[in-house]
C-alpha positions as CSV (number, residue, x, y, z in Angstrom):
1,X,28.5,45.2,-42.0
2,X,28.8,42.7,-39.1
3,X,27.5,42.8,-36.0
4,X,27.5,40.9,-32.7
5,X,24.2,40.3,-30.8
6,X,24.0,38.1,-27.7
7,X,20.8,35.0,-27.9
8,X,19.8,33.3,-25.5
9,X,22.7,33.5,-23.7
10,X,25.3,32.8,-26.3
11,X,26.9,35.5,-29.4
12,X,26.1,35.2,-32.6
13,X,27.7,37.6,-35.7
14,X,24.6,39.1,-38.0
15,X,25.3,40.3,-41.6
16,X,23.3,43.3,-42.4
17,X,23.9,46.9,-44.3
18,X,21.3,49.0,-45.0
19,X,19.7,46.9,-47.7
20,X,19.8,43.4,-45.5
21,X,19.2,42.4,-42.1
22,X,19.2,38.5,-41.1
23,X,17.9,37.8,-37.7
24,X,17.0,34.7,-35.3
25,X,14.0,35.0,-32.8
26,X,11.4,32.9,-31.0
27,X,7.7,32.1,-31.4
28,X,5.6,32.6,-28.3
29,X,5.3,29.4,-26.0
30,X,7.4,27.3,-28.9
31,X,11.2,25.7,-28.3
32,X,12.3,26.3,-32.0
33,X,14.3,29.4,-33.0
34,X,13.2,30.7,-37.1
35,X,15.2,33.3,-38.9
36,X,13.7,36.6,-39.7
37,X,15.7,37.8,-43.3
38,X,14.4,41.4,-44.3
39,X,16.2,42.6,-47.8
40,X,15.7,45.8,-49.8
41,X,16.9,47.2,-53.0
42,X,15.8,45.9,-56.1
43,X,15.9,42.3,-57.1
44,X,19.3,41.5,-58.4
45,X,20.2,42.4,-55.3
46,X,18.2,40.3,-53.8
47,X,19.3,37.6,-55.8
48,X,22.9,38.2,-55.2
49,X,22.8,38.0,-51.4
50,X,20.3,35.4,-51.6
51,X,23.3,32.2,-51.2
52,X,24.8,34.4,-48.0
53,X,21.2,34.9,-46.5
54,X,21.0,31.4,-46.3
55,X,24.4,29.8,-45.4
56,X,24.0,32.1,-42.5
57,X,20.4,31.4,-41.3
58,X,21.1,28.3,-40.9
59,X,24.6,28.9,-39.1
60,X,21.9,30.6,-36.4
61,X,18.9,28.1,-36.2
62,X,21.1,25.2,-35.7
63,X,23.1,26.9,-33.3
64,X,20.3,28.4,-31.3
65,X,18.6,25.6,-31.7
66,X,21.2,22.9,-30.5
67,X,21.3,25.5,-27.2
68,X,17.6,25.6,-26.5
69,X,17.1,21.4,-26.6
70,X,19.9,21.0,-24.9
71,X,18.1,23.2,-22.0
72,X,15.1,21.3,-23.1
73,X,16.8,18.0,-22.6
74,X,18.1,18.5,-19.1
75,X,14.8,19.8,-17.8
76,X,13.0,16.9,-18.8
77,X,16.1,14.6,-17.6
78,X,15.7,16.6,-13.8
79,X,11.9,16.0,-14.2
80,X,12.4,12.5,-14.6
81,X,14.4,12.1,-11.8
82,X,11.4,13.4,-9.4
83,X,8.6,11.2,-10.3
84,X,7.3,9.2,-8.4
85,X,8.2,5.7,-8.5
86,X,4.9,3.4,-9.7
87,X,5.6,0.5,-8.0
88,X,7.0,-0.3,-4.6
89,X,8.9,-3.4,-3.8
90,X,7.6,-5.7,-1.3
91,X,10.2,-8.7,0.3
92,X,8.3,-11.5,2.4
93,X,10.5,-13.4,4.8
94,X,10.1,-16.9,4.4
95,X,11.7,-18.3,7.2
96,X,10.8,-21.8,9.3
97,X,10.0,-21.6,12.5
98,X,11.9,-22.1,16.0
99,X,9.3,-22.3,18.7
100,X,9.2,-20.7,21.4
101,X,12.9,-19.3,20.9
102,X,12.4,-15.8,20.6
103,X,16.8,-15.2,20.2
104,X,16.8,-17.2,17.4
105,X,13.6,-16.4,15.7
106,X,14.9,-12.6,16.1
107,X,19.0,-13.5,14.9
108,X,17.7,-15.8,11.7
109,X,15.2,-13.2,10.5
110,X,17.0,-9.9,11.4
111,X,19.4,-11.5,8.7
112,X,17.0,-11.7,6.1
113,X,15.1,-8.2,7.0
114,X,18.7,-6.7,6.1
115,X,19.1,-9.2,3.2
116,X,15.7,-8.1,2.3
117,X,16.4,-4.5,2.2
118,X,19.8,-4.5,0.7
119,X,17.7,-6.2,-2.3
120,X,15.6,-2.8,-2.5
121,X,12.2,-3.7,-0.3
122,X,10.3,-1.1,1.0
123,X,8.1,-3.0,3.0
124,X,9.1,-6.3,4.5
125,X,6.6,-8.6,6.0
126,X,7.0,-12.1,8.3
127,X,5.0,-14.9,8.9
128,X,2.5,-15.0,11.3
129,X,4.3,-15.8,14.9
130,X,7.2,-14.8,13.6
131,X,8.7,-13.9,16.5
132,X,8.0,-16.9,19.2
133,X,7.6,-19.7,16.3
134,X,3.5,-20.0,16.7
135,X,4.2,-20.9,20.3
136,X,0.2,-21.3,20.4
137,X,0.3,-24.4,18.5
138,X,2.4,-26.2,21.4
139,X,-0.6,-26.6,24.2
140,X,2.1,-28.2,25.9
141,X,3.9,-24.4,27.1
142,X,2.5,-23.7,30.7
143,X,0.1,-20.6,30.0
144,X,2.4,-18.9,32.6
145,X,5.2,-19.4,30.3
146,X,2.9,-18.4,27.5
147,X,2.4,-15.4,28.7
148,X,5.8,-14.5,29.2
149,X,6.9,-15.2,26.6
150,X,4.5,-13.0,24.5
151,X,5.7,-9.8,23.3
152,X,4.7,-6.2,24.8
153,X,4.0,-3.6,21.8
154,X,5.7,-1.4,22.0
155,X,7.6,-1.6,25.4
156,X,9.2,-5.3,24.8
157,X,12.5,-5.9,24.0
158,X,12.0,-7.5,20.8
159,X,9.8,-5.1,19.7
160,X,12.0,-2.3,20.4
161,X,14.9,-4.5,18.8
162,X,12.7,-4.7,15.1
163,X,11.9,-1.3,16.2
164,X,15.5,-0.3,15.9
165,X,15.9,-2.4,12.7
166,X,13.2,-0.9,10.7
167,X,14.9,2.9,11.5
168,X,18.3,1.6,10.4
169,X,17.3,0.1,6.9
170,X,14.7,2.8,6.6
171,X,11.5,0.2,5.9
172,X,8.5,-0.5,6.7
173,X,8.3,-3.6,8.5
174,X,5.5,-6.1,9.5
175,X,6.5,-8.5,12.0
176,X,4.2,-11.5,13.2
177,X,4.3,-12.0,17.5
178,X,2.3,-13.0,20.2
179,X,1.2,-10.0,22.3
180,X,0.9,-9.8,26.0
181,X,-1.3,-6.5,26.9
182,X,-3.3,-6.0,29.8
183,X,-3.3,-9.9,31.0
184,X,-5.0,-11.0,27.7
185,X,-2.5,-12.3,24.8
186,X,-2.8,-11.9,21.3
187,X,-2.4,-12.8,17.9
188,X,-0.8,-9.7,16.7
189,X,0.7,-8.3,13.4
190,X,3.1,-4.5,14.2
191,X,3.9,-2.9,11.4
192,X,6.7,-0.3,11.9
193,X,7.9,2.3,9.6
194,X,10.9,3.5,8.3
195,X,11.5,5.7,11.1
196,X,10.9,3.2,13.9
197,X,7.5,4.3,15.2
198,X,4.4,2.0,15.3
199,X,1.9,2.5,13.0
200,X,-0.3,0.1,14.2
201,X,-1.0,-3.8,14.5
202,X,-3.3,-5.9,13.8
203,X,-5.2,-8.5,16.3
204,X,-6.2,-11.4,14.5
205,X,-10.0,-11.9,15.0
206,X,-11.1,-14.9,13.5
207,X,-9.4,-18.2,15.4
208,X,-9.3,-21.6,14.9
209,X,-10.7,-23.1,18.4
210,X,-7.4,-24.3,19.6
211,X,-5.9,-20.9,19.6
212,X,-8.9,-19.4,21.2
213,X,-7.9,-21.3,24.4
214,X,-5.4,-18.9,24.9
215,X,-5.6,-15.9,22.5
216,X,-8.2,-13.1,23.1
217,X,-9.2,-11.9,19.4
218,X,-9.1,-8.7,18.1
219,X,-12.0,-6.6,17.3
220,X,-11.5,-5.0,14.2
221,X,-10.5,-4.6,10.5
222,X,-6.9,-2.5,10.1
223,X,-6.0,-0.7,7.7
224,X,-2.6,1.4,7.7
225,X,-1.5,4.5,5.5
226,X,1.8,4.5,3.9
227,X,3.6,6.4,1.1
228,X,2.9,3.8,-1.4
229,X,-1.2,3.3,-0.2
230,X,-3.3,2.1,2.7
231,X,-2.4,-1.2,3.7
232,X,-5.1,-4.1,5.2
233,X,-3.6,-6.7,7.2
234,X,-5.5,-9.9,8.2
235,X,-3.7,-12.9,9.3
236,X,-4.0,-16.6,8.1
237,X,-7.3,-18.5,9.2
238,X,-9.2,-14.9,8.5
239,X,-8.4,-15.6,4.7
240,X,-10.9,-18.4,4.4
241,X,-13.7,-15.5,5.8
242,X,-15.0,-13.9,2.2
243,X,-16.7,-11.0,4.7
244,X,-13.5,-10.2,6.7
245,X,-11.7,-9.3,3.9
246,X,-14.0,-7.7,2.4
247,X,-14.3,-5.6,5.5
248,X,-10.8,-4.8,5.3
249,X,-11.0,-3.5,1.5
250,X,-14.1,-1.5,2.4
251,X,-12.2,0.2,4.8
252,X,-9.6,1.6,2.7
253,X,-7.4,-0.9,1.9
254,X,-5.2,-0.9,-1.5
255,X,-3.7,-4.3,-0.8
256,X,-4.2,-6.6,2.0
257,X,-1.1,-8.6,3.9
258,X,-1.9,-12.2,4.9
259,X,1.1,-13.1,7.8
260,X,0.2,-17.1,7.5
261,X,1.0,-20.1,9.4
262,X,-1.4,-22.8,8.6
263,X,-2.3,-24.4,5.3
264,X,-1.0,-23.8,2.0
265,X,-0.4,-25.1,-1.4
266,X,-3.0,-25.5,-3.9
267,X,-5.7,-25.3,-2.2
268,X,-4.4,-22.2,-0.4
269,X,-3.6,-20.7,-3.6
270,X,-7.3,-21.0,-5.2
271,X,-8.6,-19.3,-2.0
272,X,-6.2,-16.4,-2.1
273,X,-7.0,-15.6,-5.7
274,X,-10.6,-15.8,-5.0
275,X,-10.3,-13.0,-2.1
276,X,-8.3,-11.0,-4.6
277,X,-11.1,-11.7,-7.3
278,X,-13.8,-10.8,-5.0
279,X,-12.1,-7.5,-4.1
280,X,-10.4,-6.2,-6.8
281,X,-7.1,-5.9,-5.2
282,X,-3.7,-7.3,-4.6
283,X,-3.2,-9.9,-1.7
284,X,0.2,-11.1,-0.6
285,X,0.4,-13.7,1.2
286,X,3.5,-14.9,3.5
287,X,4.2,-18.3,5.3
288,X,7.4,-20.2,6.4
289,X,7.1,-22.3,3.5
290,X,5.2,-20.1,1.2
291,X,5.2,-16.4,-0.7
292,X,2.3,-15.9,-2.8
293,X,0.8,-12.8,-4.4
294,X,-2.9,-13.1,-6.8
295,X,-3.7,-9.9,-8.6
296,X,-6.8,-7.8,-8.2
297,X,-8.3,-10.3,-11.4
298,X,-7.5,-13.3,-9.4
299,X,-4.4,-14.2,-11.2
300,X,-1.2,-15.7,-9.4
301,X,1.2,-13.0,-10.1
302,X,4.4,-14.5,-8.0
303,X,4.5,-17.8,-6.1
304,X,7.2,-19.6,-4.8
305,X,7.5,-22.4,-2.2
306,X,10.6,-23.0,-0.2
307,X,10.8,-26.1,1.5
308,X,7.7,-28.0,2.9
309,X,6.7,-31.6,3.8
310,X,9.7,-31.9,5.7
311,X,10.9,-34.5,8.2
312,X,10.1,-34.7,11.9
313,X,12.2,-33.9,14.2
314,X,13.8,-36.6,16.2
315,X,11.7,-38.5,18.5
316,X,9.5,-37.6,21.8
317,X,10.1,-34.0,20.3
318,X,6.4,-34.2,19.2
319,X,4.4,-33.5,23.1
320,X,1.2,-33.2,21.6
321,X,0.0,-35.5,17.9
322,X,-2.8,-33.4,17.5
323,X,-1.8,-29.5,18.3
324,X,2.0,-29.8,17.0
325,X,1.9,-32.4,14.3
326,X,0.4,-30.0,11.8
327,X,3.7,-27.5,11.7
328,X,5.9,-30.4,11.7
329,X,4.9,-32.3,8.9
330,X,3.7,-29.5,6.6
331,X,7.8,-28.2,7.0
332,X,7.0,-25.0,9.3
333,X,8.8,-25.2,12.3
334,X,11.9,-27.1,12.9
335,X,14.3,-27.2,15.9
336,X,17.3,-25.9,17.0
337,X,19.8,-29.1,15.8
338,X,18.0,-28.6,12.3
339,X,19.4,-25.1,11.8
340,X,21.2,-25.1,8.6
341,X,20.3,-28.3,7.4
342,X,18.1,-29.8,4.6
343,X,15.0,-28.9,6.0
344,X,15.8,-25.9,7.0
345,X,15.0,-24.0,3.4
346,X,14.7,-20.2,3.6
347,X,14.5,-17.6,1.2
348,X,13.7,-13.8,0.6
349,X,11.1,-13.1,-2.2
350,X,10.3,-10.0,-3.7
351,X,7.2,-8.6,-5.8
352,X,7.1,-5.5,-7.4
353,X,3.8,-4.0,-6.5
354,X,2.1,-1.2,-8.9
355,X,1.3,2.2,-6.5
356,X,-2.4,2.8,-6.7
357,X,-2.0,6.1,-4.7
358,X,-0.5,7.9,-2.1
359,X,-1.4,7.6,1.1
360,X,-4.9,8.9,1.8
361,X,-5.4,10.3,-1.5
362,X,-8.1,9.9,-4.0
363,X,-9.3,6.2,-5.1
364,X,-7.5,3.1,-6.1
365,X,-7.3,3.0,-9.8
């Protein structure tokens, strides 16, 4: 006798008579079907269907079987798809410097935010004074054009411009400018997220002398939530200060964000690692001439230098040796006939930093 039974969705024919039944079934909580054989009569019988018993018992368990991994396959393929990515890709903009030129500074580096995106960066960070080319380190600028010229967060038209840049490509981004607020300029870091709001910024506290002249410093550590973990943010001299970034960390931070301008190179390099060492976390590190990231055990896990040591510009360019020297000859800051030529070297670099947690959630690991 033959008989049709649906399983798991699909037909299958079973032999049986009153003397033989051959069946397929399930264990409790596993993905593997077994076949159930119940025979009577005596044992010739037995021994005569024995050949058919088996031929078809494993007609069902490979057929049932093929079914249920197939199910199994695709709900471990969907599951795949939804977890969560372990790293997030970070893009520093390493871009020379135009000073004071606020148009240009915004055209060149809204360029290489989208280049930077397109390349798959979910948070894209400048250089320190990104925006007005470290227009502090010219003490020639009237402080009335100074403070002009210095960006209001988050009413300014630059601002709102990055603003509007960050919602379109869906990034965070952390853009280096001087800040006007409440008649006292600043040394300021805004880091926008991918819907255009601001997060926060961060008001560099630590100064070198020169820039105190003019800039009031900040106050505090910061430290940012995002999807891929809290962010610190300190800002060039404030690297060479063990107990500032240390502060940072000890607020919260998974990995800290240096927007530079000043030194690097070797020496640079050694004092980045040791803040990473000291800390046990990721620093990344971005400059007009450098991109640098040291891991939580001090090690340089990406460097690159783009340009550096180059020429100066043309003569009685240079108002002031001993404030404006420095960004020439170290390859930072260059002028508007040097656009496109060989000492204007650019690039967008991108590290692949491992997601310690989400945002607010539990402790680095």
């Amino acid at each position: 006798m033959i008989q049709c039974i649906r399983f798991r969705g699909k037909r299958y024919a079973v032999m049986g008579d009153d003397e033989m039944t051959c069946r397929a079934t399930f264990r409790p909580g596993e993905t593997r079907p077994y076949v159930v054989v119940e025979l009577k009569g005596d044992s010739a019988m037995r021994r005569t269907k024995c050949w058919a018993v088996l031929i078809f018992a494993a007609t069902i368990f490979f057929g049932a079987a093929s079914s249920v991994w197939a199910q199994r396959d695709s709900k471990l393929s969907d599951e795949s798809n939804t977890v969560k990515p372990r790293s997030v890709r970070i893009a520093g903009v390493v871009l020379k410097w135009l000073r004071a030129d606020k148009e240009a500074n915004y055209r060149r580096g809204a360029k290489m935010i989208r280049e930077a995106a397109a390349g798959g960066a979910k948070i894209v960070v400048t250089s320190e004074g990104f925006l007005d080319g470290f227009m502090n380190g010219d003490r020639t600028i009237p402080l009335s054009t100074y403070r002009s010229l210095a960006e209001r967060i988050p009413s300014g038209e630059y601002y709102k411009r990055f603003s509007d840049l960050a919602k379109e490509l869906k990034i965070h981004l952390a853009i280096g400018m001087a800040e006007f607020d409440a008649g006292h300029t600043y040394n300021t870091v805004a880091f926008i997220g991918p819907d255009g709001s601001l997060i926060g910024k961060h008001r560099k506290v630590k100064m070198n002398p020169f820039e105190a002249i003019r800039d009031t410093p900040g106050e505090t550590a910061t430290v940012l939530d995002t999807p891929y973990g809290r962010v610190g943010f300190r800002t060039c001299y404030e690297r060479a200060f063990a107990d500032l970034v240390k502060q940072t960390c000890d607020a919260g931070a998974d990995f800290v964000l240096f927007a530079s301008g000043g030194t690097f190179g070797p020496g640079n390099t050694r004092m980045i690692q040791a803040r990473a060492r000291e800390n046990g976390r990721y620093m990344i590190f971005v400059h007009p001439t450098q991109f640098l990231v040291t891991g939580p055990d001090g090690s340089v896990a990406k460097e690159e230098t783009v340009g550096g040591l180059g020429q100066h510009p043309p003569d009685n360019f240079i108002m002031s040796a001993e404030l404006n020297t420095y960004a020439v000859t170290r390859g930072m800051l260059i002028i508007t006939e040097q656009i496109g030529t060989a000492v204007d070297k650019n690039r967008v670099v991108y590290f692949d930093l491992p997601v310690v947690r989400d945002a607010g959630q539990g402790v680095p690991k």
